[in-house]
N, C-alpha and C positions, 0 to 999 in steps of 0.2 A: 315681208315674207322671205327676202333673200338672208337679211339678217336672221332670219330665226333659220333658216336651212344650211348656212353656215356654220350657227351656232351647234345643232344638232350635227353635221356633219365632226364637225370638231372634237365635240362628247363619242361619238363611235371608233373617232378616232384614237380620243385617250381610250378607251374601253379594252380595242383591240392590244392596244400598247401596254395597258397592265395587267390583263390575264393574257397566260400563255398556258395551253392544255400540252401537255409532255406525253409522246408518247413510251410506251413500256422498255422500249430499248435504252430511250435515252435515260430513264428515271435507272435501270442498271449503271448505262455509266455513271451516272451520277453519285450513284450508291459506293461504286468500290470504288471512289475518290474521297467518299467520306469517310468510310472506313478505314482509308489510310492515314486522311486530317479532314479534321469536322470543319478547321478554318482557314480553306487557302488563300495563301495570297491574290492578288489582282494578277502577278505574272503567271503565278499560279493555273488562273482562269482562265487568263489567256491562253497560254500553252494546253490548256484541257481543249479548248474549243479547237484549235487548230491540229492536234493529233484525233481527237475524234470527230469524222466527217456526221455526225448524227447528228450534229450540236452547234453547225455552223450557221445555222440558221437562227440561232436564240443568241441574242445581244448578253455582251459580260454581265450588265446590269441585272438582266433576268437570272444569269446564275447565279451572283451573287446575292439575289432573293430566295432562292432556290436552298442555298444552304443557310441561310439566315432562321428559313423556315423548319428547315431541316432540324436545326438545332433547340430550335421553340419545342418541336414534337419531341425532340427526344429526353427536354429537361419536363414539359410535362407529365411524358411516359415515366419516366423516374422519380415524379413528386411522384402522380398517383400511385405507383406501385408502392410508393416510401408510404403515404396514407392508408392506404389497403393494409400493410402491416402493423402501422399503429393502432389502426381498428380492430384489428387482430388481437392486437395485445393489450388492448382497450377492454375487448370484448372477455375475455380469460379473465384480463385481471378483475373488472369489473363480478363475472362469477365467484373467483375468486374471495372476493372481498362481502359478498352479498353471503358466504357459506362462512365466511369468517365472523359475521354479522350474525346469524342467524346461531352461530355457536355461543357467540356474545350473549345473546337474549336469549339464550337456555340458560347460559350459566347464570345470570342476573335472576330469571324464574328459579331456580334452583337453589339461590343463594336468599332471594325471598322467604319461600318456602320454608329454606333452614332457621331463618330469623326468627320466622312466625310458630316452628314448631318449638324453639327452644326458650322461647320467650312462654309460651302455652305450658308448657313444661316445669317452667322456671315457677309458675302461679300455683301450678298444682303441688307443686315440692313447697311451698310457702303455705300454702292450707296446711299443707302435713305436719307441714313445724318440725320436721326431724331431719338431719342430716343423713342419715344413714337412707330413710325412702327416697330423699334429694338424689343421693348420690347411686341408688338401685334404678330410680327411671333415668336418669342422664343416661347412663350406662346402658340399660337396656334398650334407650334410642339411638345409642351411638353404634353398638352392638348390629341395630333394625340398619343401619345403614353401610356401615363398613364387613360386612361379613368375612369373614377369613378361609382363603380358596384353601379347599383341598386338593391337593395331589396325587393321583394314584400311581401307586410303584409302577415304574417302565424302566426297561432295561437299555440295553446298546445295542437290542435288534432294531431291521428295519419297521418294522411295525412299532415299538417302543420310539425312536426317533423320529417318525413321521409325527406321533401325536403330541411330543413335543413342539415338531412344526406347525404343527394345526394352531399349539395353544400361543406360541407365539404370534404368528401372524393374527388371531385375533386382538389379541393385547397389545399388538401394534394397531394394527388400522384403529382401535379405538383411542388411541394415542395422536394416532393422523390427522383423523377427523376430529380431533379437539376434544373429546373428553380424557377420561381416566387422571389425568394431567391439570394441576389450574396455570396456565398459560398467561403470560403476561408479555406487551410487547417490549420487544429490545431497547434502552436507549438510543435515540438516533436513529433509528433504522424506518423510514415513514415508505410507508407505500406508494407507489407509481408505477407508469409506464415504462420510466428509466431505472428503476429502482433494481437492485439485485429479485429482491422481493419480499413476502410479509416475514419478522424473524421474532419467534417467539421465546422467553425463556421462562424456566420457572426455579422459582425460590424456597417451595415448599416439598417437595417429592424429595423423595429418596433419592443420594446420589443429586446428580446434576442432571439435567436437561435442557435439551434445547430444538426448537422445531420452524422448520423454513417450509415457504409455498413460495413456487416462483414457475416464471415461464421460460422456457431453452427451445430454442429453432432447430431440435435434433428429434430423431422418432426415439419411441421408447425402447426398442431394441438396443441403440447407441445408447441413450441413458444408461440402461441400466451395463453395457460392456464398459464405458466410464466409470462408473463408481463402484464398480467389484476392483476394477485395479487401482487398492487403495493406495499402494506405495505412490504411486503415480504422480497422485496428486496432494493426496496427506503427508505435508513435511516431517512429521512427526514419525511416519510407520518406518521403524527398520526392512521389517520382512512379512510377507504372508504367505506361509505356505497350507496346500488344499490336502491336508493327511487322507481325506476320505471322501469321496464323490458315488452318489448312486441314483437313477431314476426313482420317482413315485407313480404309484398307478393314476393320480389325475394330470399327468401331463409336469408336473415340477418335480425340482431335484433339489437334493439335499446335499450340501457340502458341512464338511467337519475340518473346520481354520484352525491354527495356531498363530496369531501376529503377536510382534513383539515393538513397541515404541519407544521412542528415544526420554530421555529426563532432559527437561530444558532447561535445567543447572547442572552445576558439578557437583549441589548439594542434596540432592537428592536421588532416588534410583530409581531404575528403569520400569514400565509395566509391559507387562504381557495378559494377553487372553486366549482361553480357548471355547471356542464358540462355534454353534448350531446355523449354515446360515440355510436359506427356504427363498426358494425361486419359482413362482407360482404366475398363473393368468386370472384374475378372477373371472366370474359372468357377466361385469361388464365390458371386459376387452381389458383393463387394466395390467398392467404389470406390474408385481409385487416382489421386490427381494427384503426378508425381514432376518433378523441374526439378535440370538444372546449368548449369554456366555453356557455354559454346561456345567454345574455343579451340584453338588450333594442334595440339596433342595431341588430341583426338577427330574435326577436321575441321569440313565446317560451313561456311555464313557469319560474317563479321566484320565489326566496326564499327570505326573508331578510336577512340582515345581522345579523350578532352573534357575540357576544359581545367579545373583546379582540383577534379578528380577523380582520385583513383588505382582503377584498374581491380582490382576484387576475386573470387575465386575461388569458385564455389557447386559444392562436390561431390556428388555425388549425392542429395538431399534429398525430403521429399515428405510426404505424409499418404496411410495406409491406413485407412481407414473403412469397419467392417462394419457391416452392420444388427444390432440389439442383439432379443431376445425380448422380447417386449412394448415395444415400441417403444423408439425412443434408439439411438445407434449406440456403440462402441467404437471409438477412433481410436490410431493412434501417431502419432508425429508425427517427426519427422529433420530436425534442422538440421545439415548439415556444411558448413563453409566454411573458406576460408584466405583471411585478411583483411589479409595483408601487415602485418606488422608493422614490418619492417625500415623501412618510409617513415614513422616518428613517432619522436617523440625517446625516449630510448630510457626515461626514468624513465615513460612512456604504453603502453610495451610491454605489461608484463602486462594493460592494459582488453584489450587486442587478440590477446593469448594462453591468453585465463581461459573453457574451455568454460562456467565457473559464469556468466558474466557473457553470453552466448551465449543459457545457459536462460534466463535471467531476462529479458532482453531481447526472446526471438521466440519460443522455444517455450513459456514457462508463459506467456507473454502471448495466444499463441493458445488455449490452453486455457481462458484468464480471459476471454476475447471470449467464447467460444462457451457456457461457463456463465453468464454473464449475461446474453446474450440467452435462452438458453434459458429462465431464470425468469424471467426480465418476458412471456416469452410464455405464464407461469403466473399470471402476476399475485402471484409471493411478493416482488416487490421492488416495495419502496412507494416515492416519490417527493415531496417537496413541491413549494409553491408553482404548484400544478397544472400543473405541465411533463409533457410527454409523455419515456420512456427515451430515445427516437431524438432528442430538442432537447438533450437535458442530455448525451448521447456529443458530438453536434455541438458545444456549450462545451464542453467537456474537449479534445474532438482540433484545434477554433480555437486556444486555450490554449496547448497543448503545441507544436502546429506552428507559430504564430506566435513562438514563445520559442525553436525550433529555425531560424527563418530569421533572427531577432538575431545570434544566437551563427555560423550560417555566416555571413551575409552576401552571399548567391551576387550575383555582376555580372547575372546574365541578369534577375534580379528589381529592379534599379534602382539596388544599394549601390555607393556607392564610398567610400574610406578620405578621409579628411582628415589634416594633416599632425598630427604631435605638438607638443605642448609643449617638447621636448627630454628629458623621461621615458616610457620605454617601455611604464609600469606600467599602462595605461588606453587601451585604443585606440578609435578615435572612428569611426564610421561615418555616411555621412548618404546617405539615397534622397529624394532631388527629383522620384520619380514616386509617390505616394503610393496612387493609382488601380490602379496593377501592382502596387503591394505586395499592397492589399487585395485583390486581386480571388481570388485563394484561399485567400479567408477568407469575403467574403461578396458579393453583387452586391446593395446597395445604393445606392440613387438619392439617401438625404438623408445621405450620407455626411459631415459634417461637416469630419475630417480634412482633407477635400479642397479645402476652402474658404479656408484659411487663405494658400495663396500662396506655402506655404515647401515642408514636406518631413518624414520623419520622422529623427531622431537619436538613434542608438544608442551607448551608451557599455560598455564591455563590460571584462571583464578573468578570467585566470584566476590558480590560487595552490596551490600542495602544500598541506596538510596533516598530521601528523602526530598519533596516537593518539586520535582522534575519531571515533567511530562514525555516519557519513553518518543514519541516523535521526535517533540525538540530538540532533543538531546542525540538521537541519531542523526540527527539533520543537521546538525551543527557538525560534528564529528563526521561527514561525509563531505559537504563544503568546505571545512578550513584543516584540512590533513595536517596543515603545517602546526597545528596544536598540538600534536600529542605523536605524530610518526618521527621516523628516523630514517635519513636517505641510505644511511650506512644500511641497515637494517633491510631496509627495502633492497637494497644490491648485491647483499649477499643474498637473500631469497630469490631472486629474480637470476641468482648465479647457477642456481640450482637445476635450470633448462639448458647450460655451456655442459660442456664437455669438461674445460679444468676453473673448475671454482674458487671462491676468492679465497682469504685466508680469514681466519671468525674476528670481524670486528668487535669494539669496543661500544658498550650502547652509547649515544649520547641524545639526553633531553632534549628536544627541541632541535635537534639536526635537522633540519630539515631544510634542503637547500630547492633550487629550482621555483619550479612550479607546476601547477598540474590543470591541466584539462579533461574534462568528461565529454566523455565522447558517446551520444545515447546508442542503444543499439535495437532494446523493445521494451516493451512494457506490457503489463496487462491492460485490460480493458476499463477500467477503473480507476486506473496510474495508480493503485495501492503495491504496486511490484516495479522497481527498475531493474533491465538488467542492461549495464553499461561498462564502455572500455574506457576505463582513466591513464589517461599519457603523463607519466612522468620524466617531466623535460630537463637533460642536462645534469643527470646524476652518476658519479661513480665516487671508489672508497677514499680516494689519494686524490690530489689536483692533476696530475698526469694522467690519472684513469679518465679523471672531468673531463679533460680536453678529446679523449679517443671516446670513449663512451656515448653510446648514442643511447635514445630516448627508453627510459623501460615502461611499458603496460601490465596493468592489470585488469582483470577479469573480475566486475564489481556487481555484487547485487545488494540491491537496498528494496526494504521491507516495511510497512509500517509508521510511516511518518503523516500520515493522517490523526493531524490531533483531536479530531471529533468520530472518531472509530474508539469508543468504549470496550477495555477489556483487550485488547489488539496489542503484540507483542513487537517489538521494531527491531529490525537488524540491519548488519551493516555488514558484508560478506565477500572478503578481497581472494584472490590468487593471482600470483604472478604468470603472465602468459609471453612467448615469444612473438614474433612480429609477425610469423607465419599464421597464426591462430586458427591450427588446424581442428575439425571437429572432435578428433579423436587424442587433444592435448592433453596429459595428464596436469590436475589440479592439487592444488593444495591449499585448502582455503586456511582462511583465520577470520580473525571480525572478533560483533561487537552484540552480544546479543539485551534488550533491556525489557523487560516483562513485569508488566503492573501488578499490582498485590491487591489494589483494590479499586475498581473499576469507579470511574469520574462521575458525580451527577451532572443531571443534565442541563443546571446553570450553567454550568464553566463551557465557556467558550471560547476558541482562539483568541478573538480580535484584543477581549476583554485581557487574558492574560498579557497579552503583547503590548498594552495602552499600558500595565502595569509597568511592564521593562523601560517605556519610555519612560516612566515616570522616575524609574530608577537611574537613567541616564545621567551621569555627571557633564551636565550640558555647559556649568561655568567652570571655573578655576576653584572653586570651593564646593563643587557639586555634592549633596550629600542622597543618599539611598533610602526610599522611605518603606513601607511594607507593601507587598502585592496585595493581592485577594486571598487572606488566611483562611475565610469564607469556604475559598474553591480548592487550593492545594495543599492547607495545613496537613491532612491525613494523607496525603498521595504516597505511598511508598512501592518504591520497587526493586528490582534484584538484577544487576547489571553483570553479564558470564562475560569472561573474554579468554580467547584461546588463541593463540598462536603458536603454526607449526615450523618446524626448520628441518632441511634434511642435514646430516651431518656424516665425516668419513671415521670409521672406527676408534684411530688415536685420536680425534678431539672431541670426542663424544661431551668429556666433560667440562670443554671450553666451550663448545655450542651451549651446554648446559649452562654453566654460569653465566651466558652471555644470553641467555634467554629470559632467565628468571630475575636479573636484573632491567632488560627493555623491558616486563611483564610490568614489573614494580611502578618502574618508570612512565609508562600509560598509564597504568592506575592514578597517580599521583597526578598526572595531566587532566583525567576524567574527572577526578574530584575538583580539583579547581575550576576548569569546564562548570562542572556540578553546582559549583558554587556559585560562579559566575551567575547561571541560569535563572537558577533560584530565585523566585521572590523573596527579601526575607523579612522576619518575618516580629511582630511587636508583641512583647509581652501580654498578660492580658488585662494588667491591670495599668495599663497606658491609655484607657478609654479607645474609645470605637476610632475606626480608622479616617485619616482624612480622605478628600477627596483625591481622584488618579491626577498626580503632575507634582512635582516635587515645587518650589519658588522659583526657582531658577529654569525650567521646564516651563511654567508658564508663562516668566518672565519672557524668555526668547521668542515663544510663539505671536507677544505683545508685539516686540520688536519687527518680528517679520511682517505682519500686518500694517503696523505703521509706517515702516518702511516705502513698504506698497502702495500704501497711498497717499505718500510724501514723493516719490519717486514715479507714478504712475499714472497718479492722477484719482483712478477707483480704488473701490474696496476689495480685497481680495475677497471677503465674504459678503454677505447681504445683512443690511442691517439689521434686520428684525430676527435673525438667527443669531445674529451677537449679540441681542440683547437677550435672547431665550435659555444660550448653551456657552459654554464655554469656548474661550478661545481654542484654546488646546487641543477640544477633543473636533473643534472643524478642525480644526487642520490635520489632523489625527486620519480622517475618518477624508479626506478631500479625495477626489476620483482619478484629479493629476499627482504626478509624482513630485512630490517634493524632497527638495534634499538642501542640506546645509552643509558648505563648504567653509573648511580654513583660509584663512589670507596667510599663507606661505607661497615661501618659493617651491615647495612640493602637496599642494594642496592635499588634504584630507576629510573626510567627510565624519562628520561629528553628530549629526543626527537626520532623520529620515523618517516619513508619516509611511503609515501601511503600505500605500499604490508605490510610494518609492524602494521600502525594503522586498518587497514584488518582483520592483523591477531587478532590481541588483540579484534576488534571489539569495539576501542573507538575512542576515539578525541586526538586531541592534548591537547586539554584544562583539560581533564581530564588525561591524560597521566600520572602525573607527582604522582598521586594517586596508581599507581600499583607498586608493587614492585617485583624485579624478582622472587622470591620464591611462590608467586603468579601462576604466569604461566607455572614454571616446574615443570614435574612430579617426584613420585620421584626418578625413573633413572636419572631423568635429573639435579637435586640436586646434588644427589650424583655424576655424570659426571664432573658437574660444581664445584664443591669445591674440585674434587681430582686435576681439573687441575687451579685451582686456581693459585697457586703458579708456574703453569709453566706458565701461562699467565703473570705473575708480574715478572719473572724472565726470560723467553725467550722472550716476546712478543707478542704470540700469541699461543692458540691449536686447534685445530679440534676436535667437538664433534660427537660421533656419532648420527644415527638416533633417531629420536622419539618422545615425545609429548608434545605438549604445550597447554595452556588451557586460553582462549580468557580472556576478563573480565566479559562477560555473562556465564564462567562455560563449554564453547563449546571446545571438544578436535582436536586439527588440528596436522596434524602429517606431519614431514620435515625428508627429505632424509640425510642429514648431517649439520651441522652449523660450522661455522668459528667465532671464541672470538678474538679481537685484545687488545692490550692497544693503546690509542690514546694518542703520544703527542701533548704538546704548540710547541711556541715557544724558549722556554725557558727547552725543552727537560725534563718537568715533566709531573708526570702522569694526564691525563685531566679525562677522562673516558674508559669505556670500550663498545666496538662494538659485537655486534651479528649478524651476519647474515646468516637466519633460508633459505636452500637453497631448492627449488623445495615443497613448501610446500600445504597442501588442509586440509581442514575442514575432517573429518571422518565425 
């Protein structure tokens, strides 16, 4: 009995010792100690219990349960609120998709029905035996179904303009809600929770169309003050102005727009519209803004046309925005237009005839507006360099609009053409009002540009294409600047922010001295947008200049290089900026614009193209190039615009010029071998079907590294029953670590690279062979590597430990351990040496 009263004494006594009941004072202190740090230290604790007499009675131990606990609650509190919004957006989308359903199996009922009447149709014209009654009942069923609307005369009263509004917004919402339209979904574009949301296009309707449902954390009031201000966010709109605004008797108002948008070549010209737009509520609480254009067919006033515009079509269009349960709304969105094709040459037709290039342009670009405002107004998108979201949209849309008014060149903003050379390859622009350029960019008073006396000079040019995927091609030409820039070049544009500027260098190919680092600064939501600062280290025009010269920056946005975004146009969009990188710095972009002609099917897929390049890799001394996937890129064409500006002082106007139009040439001639480079290319067609991806010598190596490995190792790199199923090449091709193949020099160089390794480096194959390893370790990793040197040339292999490697854009990714081998031939010498960086991520 004594043992059992001890024992029970003992139990009351842990009991007491691990709950402690807190009274309300002390749970305050405790409170505004976590709010200051969730995790303090032990001295921490200490010193909390001995400044507050509340709490000197509770052991450190208890406190430090205390926020342990603290911190359990508040990651709970933060799933569940994170789950409550998924259910949220579960539940919408889930609607969503069940209306989208539900419009499906009307049309499939509909498209029955048509089947079954013109097939019924088709028997009765076949009794008849005559073409002619054949062709009276087609007709008068076709007739029974397409009926042709009439319109009654309306003038440019408000009464005549509202029933225009009336008849639009019908012919919109029935557009919204899935008819009028046969709607087919986007490539690529799959629904979900994370998804932008459902994007529809069609192929068949007049003009182009395209139509989005999606959900945005914003009420419909902010929707719809987002997407009236198109400039904002449509990179394409020059200007929208509201000529006429007046209330309607049910509560909406009727605006009368003129916008004008840019040409996204040099080869073709600008559109404008003038159009009806209608801002209404319906009865279910909805909010409806819908807009077409005004023309001789509906009635209306009219404008003329304006010069160096062609006047463009806006069919019925608009946004339906409901309020969503628990806040957020549900939106569709309708872009229909006819964009006149007929007026552009004709290999430019399809940018002007591709609903896909449509979506991607206005419709998922409003949808990609209104989700990232939406989470900056959550605070989930972080930002550097303590910029506010609203500063760093404002660089991005200077950027972009100042790189869309190069490539026009409109008269009303100052440009006029200069003559040529006597080649037509480079066309020269110059604006001698420098103060009209800027002024819809920024209103600043220490405007530099403007001091100089001269003007600004644009050198500009466009080019076809063939079998080049618009991302890759951007993505390369952002990564290895040292292709195709000029440092001369870059330091006289970068002079243009001094006071006394340099003197007009001489272009030279492939100048390009230094190095450059990207320095991120945001992005969108979706990483389909960078906008970031590139340091250019170590440049000026003379060696004397070198040595005083400190680092120049620019101001970079890149666009576009998602190679499975079908129809998606990629740019690459520089200005020089000073060190101060004030908000209000004047800009002067240039870049790289590449815009597809015909949107990719939905076989082609990165990994598939990229296993091509390896295959192309001349991995031996006799390395030979075999064809990509003719399959996927034989038709891919696209139109590559490139514009660069220079400012220039009065007397060298036409040394800036000749020194323009020869760097112009000069890129070109870089971009095309680039070009080439990229390329798959490509076999005849009566060379029989194509082999299999990996060239001899491709396969050969991957033999090699494998053997190696388990000559040296002991295991198999791979599992057996996978190398008896698949190819060497393509595990290794496709393996989760990074692998990589080094030279045996005294300055090592990296000669080939599986997917997770060109990842990691953040290049190409094509550029690959340009990084060297000292490059990318740090200097642990240096040092790691040269002590085990010699055990790698003498044992065959060592094990490094953890730690950091550094991409070819300057980005630190840090790996759990790595494995070095020697790889041999045949002929048991040394081939190269293997790395593989195991378990690795970006920092």
């Amino acid at each position: 009995m004594a043992v059992m009263a001890n024992n029970k004494d003992a139990k009351n006594s842990m009991d007491t010792s691990k709950y402690v009941r807190y009274t309300s004072e002390q749970v305050e202190a405790l409170e505004r100690v976590y709010s200051e740090c969730p995790k303090p230290s032990s001295l921490r604790r200490q010193q909390l219990i001995r400044e507050c007499p509340i709490l000197s009675n509770i052991e450190p131990k208890q406190i430090k349960v205390w926020f342990q606990n603290r911190r359990c609650r508040e990651k709970q509190r933060k799933e569940a609120s994170r789950l409550q919004t998924v259910n949220r957006k579960l539940t919408a989308m889930n609607k969503l998709l069940m209306e989208e359903n539900d419009r499906l199996q009307k049309q499939v009922s509909q498209l029955v029905y048509e089947n079954g009447y013109m097939r019924q149709q088709l028997q009765n014209a076949s009794v008849a035996a005559t073409d002619t009654s054949c062709e009276s009942v087609v007709t008068s069923g076709q007739h029974q179904h397409n009926p042709t609307p009439q319109h009654p005369p309306r003038d440019a009263s408000p009464a005549g303009l509202l029933s225009i509004a009336e008849e639009t917004l019908a012919e919109f919402l029935s557009k919204a809600k899935g008819a009028a339209v046969d709607w087919v979904q986007m490539p690529g574009m799959k629904p979900g929770p994370d998804s932008i949301g459902i994007v529809a296009i069609s192929n068949t309707c007049n003009g182009v169309a395209a139509r989005a449902c999606g959900l945005v954390g914003l009420d419909p009031t902010k929707v719809a003050e987002i997407l009236k201000d198109r400039p904002a966010w449509l990179r394409d709109c020059r200007c929208l102005d509201v000529l006429t605004a007046f209330p309607t008797g049910n509560g909406g108002t009727i605006e009368l727009l003129y916008m004008q948008t840019y040409a996204a070549t040099t080869l073709a010209s600008a559109r404008d519209f003038w159009t009806l737009r209608y801002t209404t509520v319906l009865e279910d609480g909805s909010l409806v803004v819908c807009e077409r254009s005004l023309s001789g067919t509906q009635g209306g006033p009219s404008i003329p046309p304006v010069q160096h515009f062609v006047r463009a079509e806006m069919l019925p269009s608009g946004y339906l925005i409901q309020p969503c349960e628990g806040g957020g709304s549900i939106i569709r969105i309708v872009d229909h237009m006819d964009l006149e094709p007929w007026s552009v040459p004709e290999v430019l037709r399809p940018l002007y005839e591709s609903s896909t290039v449509l979506a991607q342009k206005m419709t998922i670009a409003a949808l990609r507006r209104l989700r990232q405002i939406a989470q900056e107004s959550t605070g989930e998108v972080v930002f550097g360099w303590g910029r506010q979201p609203a500063v760093l949209r404002t660089f991005s849309q200077r950027l972009s609009r100042g790189f869309n008014e190069a490539v026009n060149g409109f008269t009303d903003d100052g440009w006029s053409l200069m003559g040529s050379d006597g080649v037509e390859d480079v066309t020269i622009a110059i604006n001698s009002s420098p103060n009209k350029h800027f002024a819809s960019q920024v209103n600043a008073s220490n405007n530099g540009l403007a001091t100089l006396g001269g003007g600004i000079l644009c050198a500009k040019a466009s080019m076809l294409l063939q079998n080049v995927p618009p991302a890759l091609l951007v993505r390369f030409l952002r990564e290895h600047r040292s292709e195709w820039a000029d440092s001369n070049i870059d330091a006289y544009s970068a002079a243009a922010l001094k006071s006394s500027p340099y003197s007009v260098p001489g272009s030279r190919a492939g100048g390009f001295s230094g190095s450059q680092v990207i320095l991120p600064l945001a992005h969108t939501v979706e990483h389909e947008e960078f906008l970031e600062v590139i340091k250019l280290e170590g440049h000026g025009l003379t060696q004397e200049e070198a040595v005083l010269s400190r680092d120049m920056f620019l101001l970079q946005l890149c666009s576009g290089i998602d190679e499975n975004a079908a129809g998606a146009c990629a740019e690459l969009v520089f200005a020089p900026i000073d060190e101060s990188f004030a908000d209000d710095a004047p800009l002067l972009p240039s870049g790289f614009r590449v815009i597809p002609l015909e949107s990719r099917t939905d076989g082609s897929g990165g990994p598939n193209r990229t296993l091509d390049l390896a295959s192309a890799l001349e991995v031996g001394s006799t390395g030979t190039r075999t064809s990509g996937d003719s399959g996927t890129n034989s038709n891919l064409r696209s139109v590559l615009t490139i514009a660069f500006q220079f400012t220039y002082e009065s007397h060298l106007r036409e040394n800036v010029a000749a020194m323009a139009r020869q760097y112009v040439r000069s890129v070109v001639a870089s971009v095309q071998r680039v070009a080439m480079a990229l390329a798959p290319s490509r076999l005849n067609s009566h060379v029989g079907p194509r082999p299999p991806p990996g060239t001899p010598e491709a396969l050969t190596l991957a033999r090699w590294i494998c053997q190696s490995y388990r000559l040296h190792i002991g295991v198999d790199l791979f599992r057996a029953d996978c190398e008896a199923s698949e190819s060497v090449l393509k595990l290794l091709w496709h393996h989760s670590d990074a692998i990589m193949c080094c030279s045996v020099k005294s300055l090592p160089v990296f000669t080939f690279a599986n997917q997770a390794g060109l990842d990691m480096l953040e290049t190409t194959l094509v550029a690959l062979q340009d990084i060297s390893l000292d490059k990318i370790l740090d200097e642990n990793g240096r040092k790691s590597f040269f002590t085990d040197y010699g055990q790698i040339i003498q044992q065959g292999y060592a094990y490094l430990p953890a730690g950091i490697c550094l991409s070819s854009m300057g980005r630190p990714a840090s790996y759990d351990r790595a494995i070095a081998w020697k790889v041999l031939n045949d002929e048991d010498s040394t081939h190269c040496i293997v790395f593989m960086f195991m378990n690795w991520s970006f920092m």
